[in-house]
C-alpha positions in Angstrom: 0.0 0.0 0.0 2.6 2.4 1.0 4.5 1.7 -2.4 1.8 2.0 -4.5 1.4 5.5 -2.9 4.5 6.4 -3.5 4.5 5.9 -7.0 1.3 7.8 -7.5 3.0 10.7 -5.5 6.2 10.1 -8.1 3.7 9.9 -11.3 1.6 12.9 -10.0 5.1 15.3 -9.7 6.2 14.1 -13.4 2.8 15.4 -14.8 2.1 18.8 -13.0 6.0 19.9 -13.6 5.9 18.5 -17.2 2.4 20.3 -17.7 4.0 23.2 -16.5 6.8 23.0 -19.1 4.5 22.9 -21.4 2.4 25.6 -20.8 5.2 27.9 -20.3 6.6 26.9 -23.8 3.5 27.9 -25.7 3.4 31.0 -24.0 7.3 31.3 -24.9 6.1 30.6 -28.3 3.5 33.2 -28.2 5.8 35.7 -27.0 8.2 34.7 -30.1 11.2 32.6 -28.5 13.1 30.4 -30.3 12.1 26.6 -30.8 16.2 26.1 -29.6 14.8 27.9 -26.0 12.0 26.2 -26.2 13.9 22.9 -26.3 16.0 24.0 -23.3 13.1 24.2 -21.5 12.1 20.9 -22.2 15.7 19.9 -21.3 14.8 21.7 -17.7 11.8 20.2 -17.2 13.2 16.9 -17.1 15.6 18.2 -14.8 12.9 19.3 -12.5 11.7 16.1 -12.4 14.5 14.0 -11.8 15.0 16.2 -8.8 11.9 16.2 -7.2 11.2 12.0 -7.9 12.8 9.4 -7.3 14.9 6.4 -9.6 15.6 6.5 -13.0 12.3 5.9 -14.5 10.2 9.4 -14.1 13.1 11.3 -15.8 13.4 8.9 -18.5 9.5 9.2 -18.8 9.5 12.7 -19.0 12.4 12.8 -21.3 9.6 10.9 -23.8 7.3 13.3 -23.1 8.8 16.1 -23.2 10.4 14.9 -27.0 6.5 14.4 -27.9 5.1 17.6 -26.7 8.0 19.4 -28.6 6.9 17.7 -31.5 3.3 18.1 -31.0 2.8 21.3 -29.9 6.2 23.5 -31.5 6.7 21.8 -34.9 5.3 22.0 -38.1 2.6 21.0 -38.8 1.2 21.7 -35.2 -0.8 19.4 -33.1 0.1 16.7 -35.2 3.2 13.7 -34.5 3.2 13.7 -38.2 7.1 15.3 -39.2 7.7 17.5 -42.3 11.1 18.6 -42.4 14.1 15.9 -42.6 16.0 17.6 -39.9 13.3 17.4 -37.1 14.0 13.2 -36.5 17.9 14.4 -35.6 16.4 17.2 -33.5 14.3 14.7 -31.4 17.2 12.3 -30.7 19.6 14.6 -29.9 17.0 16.0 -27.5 15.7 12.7 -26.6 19.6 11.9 -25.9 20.4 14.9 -24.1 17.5 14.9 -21.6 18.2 10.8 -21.0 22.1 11.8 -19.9 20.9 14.6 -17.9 18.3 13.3 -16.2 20.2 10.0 -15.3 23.2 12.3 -14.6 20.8 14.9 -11.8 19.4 11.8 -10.7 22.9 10.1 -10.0 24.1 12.8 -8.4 21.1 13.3 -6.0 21.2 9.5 -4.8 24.9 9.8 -4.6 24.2 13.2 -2.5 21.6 10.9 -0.4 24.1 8.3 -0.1 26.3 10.7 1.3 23.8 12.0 4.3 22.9 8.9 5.2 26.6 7.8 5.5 27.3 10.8 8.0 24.4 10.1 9.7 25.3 6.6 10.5 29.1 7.7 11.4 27.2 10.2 13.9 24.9 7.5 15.1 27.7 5.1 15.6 30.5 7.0 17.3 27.1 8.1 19.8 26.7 4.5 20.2 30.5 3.9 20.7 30.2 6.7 23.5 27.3 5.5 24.9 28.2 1.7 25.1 31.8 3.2 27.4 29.4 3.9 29.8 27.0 1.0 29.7 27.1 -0.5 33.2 26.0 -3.6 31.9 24.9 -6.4 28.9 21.3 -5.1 29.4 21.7 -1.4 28.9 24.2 -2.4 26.0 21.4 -4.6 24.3 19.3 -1.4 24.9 21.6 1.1 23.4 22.0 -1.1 20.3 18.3 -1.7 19.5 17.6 2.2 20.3 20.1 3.5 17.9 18.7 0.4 15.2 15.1 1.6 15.4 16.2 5.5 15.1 18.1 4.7 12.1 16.6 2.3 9.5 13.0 3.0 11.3 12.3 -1.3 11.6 11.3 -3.1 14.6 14.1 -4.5 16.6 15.5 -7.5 19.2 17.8 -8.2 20.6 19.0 -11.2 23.0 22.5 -12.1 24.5 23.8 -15.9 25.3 23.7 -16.7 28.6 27.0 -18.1 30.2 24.5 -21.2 30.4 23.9 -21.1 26.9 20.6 -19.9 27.1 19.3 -17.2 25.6 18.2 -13.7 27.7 14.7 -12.0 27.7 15.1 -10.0 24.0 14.6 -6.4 24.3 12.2 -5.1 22.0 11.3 -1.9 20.4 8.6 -1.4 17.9 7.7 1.4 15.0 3.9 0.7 15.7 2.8 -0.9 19.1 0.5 -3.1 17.9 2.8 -4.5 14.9 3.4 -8.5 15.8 7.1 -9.3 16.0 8.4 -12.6 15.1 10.7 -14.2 17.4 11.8 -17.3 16.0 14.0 -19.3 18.7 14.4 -21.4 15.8 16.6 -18.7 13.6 18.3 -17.6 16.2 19.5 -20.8 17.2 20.8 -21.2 13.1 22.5 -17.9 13.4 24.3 -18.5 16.6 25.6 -21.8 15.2 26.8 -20.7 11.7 27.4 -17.3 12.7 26.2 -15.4 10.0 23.1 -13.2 8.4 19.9 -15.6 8.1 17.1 -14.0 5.8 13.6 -15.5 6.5 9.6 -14.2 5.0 9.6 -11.7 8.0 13.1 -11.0 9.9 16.3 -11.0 8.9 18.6 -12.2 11.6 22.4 -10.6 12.2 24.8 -12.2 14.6 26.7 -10.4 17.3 30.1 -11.8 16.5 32.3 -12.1 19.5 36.2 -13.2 19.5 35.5 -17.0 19.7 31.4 -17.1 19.6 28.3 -15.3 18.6 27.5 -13.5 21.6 23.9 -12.7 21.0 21.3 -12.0 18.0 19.7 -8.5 16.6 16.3 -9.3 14.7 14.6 -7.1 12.6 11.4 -7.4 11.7 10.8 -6.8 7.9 6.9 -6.8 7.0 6.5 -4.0 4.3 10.1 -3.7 2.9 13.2 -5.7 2.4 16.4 -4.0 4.2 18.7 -2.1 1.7 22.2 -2.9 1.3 23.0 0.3 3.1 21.1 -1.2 6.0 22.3 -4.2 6.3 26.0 -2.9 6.5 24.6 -0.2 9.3 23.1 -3.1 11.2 26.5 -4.9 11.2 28.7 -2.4 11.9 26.4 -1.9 15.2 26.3 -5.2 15.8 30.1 -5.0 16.0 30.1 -2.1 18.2 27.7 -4.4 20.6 30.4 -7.2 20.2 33.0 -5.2 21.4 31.2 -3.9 24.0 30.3 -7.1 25.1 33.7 -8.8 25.1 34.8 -5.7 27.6 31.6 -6.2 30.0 32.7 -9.9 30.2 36.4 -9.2 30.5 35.7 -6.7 33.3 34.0 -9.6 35.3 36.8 -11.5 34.4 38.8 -9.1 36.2 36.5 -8.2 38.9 36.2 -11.8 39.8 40.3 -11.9 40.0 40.1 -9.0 42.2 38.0 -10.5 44.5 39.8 -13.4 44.9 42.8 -11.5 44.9 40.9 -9.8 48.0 39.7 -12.9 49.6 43.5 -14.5 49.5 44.5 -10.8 51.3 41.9 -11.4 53.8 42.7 -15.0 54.7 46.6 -13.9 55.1 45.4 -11.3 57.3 42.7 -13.8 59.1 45.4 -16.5 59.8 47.9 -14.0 61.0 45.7 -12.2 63.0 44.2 -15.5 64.5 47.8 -16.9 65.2 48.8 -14.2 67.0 45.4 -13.6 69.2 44.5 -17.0 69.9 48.1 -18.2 70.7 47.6 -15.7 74.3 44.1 -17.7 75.5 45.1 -21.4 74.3 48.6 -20.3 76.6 46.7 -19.1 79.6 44.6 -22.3 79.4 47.1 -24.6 79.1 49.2 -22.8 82.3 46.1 -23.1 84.0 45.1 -27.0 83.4 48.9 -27.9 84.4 49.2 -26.1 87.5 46.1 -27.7 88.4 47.1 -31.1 87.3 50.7 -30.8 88.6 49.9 -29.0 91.6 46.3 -29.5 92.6 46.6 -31.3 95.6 48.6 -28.0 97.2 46.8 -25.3 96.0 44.4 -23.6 98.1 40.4 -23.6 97.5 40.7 -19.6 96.0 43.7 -20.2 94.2 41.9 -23.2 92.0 38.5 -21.1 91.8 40.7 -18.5 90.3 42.5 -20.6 87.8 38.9 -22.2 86.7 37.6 -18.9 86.3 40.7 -18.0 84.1 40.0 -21.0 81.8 36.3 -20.2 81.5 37.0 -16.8 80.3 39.8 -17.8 77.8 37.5 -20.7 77.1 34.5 -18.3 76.5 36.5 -15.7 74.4 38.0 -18.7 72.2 34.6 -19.7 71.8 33.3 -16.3 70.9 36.1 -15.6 68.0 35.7 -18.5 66.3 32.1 -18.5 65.7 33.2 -14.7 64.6 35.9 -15.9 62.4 33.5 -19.0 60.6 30.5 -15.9 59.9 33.4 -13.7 58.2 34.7 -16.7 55.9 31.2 -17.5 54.9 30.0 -14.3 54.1 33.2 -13.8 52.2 33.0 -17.0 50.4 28.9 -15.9 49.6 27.4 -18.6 51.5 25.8 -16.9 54.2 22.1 -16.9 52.8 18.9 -14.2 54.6 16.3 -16.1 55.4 13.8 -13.6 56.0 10.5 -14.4 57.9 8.2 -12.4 59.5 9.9 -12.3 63.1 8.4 -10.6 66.8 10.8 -7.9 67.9 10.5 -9.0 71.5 11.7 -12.2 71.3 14.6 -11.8 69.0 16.0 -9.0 71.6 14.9 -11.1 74.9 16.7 -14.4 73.4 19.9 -12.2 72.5 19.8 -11.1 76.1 19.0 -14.1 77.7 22.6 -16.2 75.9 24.7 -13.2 76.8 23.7 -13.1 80.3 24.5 -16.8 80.2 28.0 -16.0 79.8 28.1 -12.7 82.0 26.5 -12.3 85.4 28.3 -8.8 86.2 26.1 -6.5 84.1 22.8 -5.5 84.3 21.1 -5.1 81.0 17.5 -3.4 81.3 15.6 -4.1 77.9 12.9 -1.3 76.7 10.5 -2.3 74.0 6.9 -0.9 73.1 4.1 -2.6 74.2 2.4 -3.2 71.1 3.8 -6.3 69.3 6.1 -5.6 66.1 7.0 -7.8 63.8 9.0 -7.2 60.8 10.6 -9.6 58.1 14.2 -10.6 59.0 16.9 -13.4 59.8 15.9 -13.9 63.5 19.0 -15.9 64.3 22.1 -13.3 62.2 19.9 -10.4 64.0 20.3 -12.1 67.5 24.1 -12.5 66.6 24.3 -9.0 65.8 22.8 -8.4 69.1 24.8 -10.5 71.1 28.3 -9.0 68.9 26.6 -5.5 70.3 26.1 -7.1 73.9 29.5 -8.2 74.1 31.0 -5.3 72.7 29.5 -2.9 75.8 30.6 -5.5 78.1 33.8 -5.5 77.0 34.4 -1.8 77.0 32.6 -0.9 80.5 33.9 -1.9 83.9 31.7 -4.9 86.1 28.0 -3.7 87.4 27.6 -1.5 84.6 24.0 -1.2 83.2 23.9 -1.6 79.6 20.2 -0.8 77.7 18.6 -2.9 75.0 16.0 -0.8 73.3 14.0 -1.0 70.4 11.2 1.2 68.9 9.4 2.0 65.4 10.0 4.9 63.4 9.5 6.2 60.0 9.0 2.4 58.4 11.8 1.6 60.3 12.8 -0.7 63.7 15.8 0.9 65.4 17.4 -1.3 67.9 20.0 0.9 70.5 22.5 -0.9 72.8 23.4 1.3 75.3 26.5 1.7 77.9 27.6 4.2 80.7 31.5 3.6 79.8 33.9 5.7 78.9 32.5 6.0 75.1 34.3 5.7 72.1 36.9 8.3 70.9 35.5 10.4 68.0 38.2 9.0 65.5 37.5 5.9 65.8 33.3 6.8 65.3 33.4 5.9 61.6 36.2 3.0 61.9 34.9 0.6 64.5 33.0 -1.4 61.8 36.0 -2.1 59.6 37.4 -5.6 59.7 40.4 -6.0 62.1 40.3 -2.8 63.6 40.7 -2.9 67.7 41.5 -0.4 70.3 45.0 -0.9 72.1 42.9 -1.5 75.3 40.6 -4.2 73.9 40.9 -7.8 73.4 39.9 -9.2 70.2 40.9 -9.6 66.7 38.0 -7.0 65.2 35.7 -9.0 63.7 32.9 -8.7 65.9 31.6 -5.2 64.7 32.2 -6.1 61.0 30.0 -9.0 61.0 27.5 -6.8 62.8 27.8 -4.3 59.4 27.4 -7.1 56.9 24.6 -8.7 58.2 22.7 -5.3 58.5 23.7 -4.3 55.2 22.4 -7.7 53.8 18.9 -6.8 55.5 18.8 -3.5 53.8 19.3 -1.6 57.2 22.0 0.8 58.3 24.2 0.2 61.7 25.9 3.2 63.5 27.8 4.2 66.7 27.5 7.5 68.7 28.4 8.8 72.0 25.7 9.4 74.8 25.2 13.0 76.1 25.5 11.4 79.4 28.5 9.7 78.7 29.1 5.9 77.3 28.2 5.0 73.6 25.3 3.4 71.8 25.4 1.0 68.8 22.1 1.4 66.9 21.1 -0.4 63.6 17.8 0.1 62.3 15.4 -2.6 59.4 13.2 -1.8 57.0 9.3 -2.3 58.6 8.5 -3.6 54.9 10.9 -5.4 52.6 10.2 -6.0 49.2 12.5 -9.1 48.8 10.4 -11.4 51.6 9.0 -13.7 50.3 10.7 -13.8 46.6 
């Protein structure tokens, strides 16, 4: 439909502009110019239209018609094909010949001239794309780029779908010139072009390969209902489609290198782990076994304080030993991505009452005073990692605040928030060391640990979508507060 339109619109612009000619010959006539004038008109006309139509044909046309309304109208005898003089069969050919050359020569020059702005408007689309695709964060937005600048420049529906590591194929991103045209994706041809790795042709898409270094890394479809692509097309589509290649090959050898890096991290961490452990559990495991062989070498002799006082030494050591290993087994596993969230819908109260109940298990010289509302809230979150965190927070005050200190548990809502506050009367923390406490490794010179504690703390709130913090009490003493979301959109996925 649309091309038979367009060669009405071609055939209708051939007519008036040759009408025109003709008209304005007979009044040059009337006026008394030249038949040699009069055939440079002619010569014009067909000009005219091989610049305002398109292909070879109209001007060809027109030269024809504009040879038989010379002959018709401006030779003797008039309105008549009929020819009297000898020389008038010359006169047409040459004319005949000369509009032919020019009109194929104006319409040369005005495809070649077409040729041209479509070339620099692909350059400009492509070196946007090549821009564009440096700061693609991702395969997805590439894929999205790529069919954008497609659909903007040859005006066809697009896909297009990357290969999965798994050798599947992802969800294809589509864009269409009319939203309710049908596209056709065929699974079928995109499986032939992956394996031979070249263009595939079918009734309604033609299918181009994203060539990688080794593989095709994906396919660009587009859909071609009304008209066939160009040649002109088909190159644009290509050289996009090697823009999307490269593109492609970086995003996976930035993983590549990403990945390194993080091993390269996780080896740095284990150094640091093992060296850190060797040199803070080789002071407990000492005490302990000082304390089991005075007690085995010397028992009998040793009076009833003396042995209390040794047993409490190896409880402590025993309970601190205890303490950093579970600490040290979290931070491997959350490093090695197997610590999993598994959110449920959990009562505030009794995460914070169990937390409290295990670390007064292991120390009776602290009084911890718990404030919660009294309406029930539950929220979705890890009830054991947030009773960990708890108890890392419980210990922490402990550690840092003399015996008989009261310590305060409190939790409240806020904002779609929980905030949970642990609470000490010590001596606080010193400011420069607010923002630094959560880091891995870092201890004071006063405490007794390895610093792993308050870094486990951080990455399980962080998992949960929550933020943890540290501050310093008007009254003196510090608080370590972490707050969760009241509403998570990940439960339950």
């Amino acid at each position: 439909m649309k091309q038979l339109k367009h060669i009405t619109w071609n055939i209708g612009v051939m007519v008036m502009i040759m009408m025109f000619i003709t008209f304005l010959s007979l009044f040059f006539k009337y006026i008394g110019i030249t038949e040699t004038n009069i055939i440079i008109t002619f010569i014009l006309g067909v000009l005219l239209v091989s610049k305002f139509t398109e292909g070879y044909l109209y001007g060809i046309i027109a030269s024809i018609i504009g040879v038989l309304d010379f002959n018709f109208f401006f030779t003797m005898p008039f309105y008549s094909l009929a020819v009297y003089r000898p020389d008038y069969p010359i006169t047409f050919a040459i004319m005949l010949i000369a509009a032919i050359i020019t009109s194929t020569l104006t319409t040369k020059v005005k495809k070649e001239a077409s040729l041209s702005s479509i070339r620099e408007k692909q350059t400009q689309i492509l070196y946007q794309i090549s821009k564009n695709l440096l700061q693609a964060p991702d395969v997805d937005q590439i894929l999205e780029i790529g069919a954008k600048k497609i659909l903007e420049s040859i005006n066809h529906s697009v896909f297009i779908t990357a290969l999965k590591s798994s050798n599947g194929l992802s969800e294809p991103f589509i864009l269409k010139t009319d939203e309710n045209e049908q596209i056709f994706y065929n699974s079928d041809g995109i499986r032939k072009t992956i394996q031979t790795n070249k263009s595939l042709e079918t009734k309604n898409v033609t299918y181009f390969p994203i060539k990688g270094l080794d593989e095709s890394l994906g396919v660009i479809g587009i859909t071609c209902l009304n008209s066939t692509l160009t040649i002109e097309q088909k190159s644009f589509v290509e050289a996009i489609s090697m823009h999307l290649a490269l593109a492609m090959e970086r995003e996976k050898i930035s993983k590549k290198q990403q990945k390194a890096q993080v091993e390269m991290e996780r080896e740095k961490l284990r150094g640091n782990l093992l060296r850190s452990v060797s040199h803070d559990l080789r002071t407990p495991l000492t005490g302990i076994l000082g304390s089991t062989t005075t007690l085995l070498e010397h028992g009998e002799i040793l009076e009833k304080d003396v042995k209390r006082q040794l047993l409490v030494d190896i409880f402590e050591d025993s309970k601190w030993l205890i303490h950093s290993v579970e600490n040290i087994l979290s931070i491997t596993r959350m490093d090695d991505g197997n610590v999993s969230i598994n959110k449920n819908m959990e009562l505030v109260e009794e995460v914070v009452s169990e937390a409290v109940f295990r670390i007064k298990k292991l120390d009776i010289h602290h009084e911890i005073k718990i404030t919660i509302p009294d309406e029930p809230i539950m929220i979705p979150m890890d009830g054991i990692l947030i009773k960990q965190v708890l108890i890392n927070l419980l210990d922490n005050a402990i550690k840092y605040t003399p015996p008989h200190s009261t310590i305060k548990v409190r939790a409240f809502l806020k904002d779609n928030f929980v905030y949970f506050e642990v609470a000490d009367n010590g001596n606080g923390i010193p400011d420069e060391n607010l923002f630094v406490i959560f880091n891995r490794f870092f201890t004071t010179s006063s405490g007794r640990g390895i610093g792993l504690g308050l870094s486990i703390c951080k990455s399980i709130i962080t998992a949960h979508g929550g933020v943890i913090s540290a501050f310093n009490n008007e009254e003196g003493g510090a608080t370590l507060r972490f707050k969760l979301p009241v509403k998570d959109d990940t439960y339950g996925k």
